[in-house]
N, C-alpha and C positions, 0 to 999 in steps of 0.2 A: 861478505860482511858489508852493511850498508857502510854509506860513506858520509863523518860526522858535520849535521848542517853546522856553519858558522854561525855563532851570537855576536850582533852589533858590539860591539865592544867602546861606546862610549861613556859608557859607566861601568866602571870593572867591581870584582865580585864584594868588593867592601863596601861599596855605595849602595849596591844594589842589597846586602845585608842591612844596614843601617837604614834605608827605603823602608825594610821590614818589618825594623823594629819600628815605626812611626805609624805603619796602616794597622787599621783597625776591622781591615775586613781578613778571616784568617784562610781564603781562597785564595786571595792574592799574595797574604805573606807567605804559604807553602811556594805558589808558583814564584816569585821574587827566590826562597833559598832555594829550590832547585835550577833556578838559573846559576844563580853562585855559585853553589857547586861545579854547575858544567862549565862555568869560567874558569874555576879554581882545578878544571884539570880530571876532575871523575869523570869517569865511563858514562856516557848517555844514562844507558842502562842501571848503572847506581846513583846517580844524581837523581834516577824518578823513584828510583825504589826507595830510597830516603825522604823523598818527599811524598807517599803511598800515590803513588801514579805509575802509569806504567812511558814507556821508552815512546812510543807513538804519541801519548797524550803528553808526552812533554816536548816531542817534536812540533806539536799543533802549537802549542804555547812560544816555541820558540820562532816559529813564523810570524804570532801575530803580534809578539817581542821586535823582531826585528823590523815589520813595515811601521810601528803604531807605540811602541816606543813602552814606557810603562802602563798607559792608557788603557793601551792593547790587553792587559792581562786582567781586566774588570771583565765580570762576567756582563754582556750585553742583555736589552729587555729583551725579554720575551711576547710578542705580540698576543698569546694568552688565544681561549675560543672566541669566534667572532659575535655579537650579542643575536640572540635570537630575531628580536623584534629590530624593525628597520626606524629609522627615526623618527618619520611619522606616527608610525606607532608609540614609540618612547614620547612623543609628545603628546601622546592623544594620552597615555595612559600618568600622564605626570599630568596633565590638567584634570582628568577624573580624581586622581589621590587630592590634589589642591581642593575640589571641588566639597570631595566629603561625601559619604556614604549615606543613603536616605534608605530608612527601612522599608518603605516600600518598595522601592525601586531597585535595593541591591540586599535584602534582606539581613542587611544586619546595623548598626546603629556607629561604630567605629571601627576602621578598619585594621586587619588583623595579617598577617604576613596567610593567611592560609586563604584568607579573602579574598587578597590580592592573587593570587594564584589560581585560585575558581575565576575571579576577571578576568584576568590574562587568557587562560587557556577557551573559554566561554566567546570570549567578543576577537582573539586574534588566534586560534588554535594552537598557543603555542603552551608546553606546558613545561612550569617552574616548579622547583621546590622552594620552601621556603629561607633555606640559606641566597639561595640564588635570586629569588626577587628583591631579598634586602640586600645583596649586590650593588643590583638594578636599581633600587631608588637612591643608594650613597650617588650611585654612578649618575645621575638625575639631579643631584643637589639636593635630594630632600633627605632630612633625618628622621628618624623613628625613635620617638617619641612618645608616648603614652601618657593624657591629663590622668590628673591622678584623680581616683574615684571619686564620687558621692555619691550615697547613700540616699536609695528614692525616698525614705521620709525623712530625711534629713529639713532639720526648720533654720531657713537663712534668718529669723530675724532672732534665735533664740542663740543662735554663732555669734552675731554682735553683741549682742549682749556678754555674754566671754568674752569677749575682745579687750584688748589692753588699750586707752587710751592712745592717741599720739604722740609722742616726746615733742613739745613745741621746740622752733629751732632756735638756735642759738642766737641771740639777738635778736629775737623776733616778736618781739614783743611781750613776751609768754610771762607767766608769774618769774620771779628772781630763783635763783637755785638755792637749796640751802646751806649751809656753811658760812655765812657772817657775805659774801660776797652781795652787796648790793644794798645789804640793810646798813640802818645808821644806828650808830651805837649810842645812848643816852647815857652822862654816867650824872647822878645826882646826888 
């Protein structure tokens, strides 16, 4: 029969409940009541099983409880796959997106998450999908975006013309508003 590890016992099982009720992540409050529990006296074993973990996964928990305190029990980052392209290249290819796509030169006129991926894989042989190059440019600082259409015969002077005047500003010298505010009233 293993022999059961001690939990710190600077905050006993009702602090440690009421810790639970306050967080808002619900990995932490499972590990939080099953600590309680094993302060409160249940078997290793049944304090994980109430809390759907098993007796070893609440042992790991209780070690990194007792060097790390409640901190300990947040799930840590994960450092994730490492980015394909090295930073040079992330810089090379964050100034071509700044740059802007010339149809002659990169055959299409505004660039497209699938463009950018015929680039990448074309000039650094690495090759993206297009969830994962839009990744790459958040991860870049740049947002994806899209001007919104116009239409090639579209006529800009026949737009203004629809156009609504300006609202002159307020005080600004502009005609008076209406509603008696400004005019003088005559009574004869």
């Amino acid at each position: 029969m293993p022999v059961p590890l001690p939990i710190r016992t600077d905050r006993d099982a009702t602090e440690l409940r009421r810790l639970a009720r306050c967080a808002r992540d619900g990995r932490i409050i499972v590990r939080l009541l099953a600590l309680a529990n094993a302060l409160d006296g249940l078997p290793r074993e049944e304090a994980a099983r109430l809390a759907g973990m098993t007796g070893q996964t609440l042992g790991d928990w209780v070690h990194r409880y007792n060097e790390e305190g409640v901190e300990g029990l947040r799930d840590r980052p994960r450092p994730g796959r490492p980015c394909a392209l090295d930073e040079g290249q992330q810089a090379t290819l964050k100034a071509l997106v700044l740059r802007g796509p010339s149809l002659e030169r990169d055959g299409c006129v505004a660039w497209r998450a699938r463009d950018l991926c015929a680039l990448v894989e074309a000039r650094f042989g690495v090759r993206y999908r297009e969830s994962g190059i839009l990744k790459l440019l958040k991860g870049l600082d740049l947002s994806w975006q899209k001007a919104r259409p116009v239409h090639p015969e579209a006529d800009p002077k026949a737009q203004e013309r629809f156009k609504k005047p300006p609202r002159p500003a307020p005080g600004g010298g502009g005609p008076a508003p209406r509603g008696g505010v400004g005019r003088a009233v005559v009574h004869g």
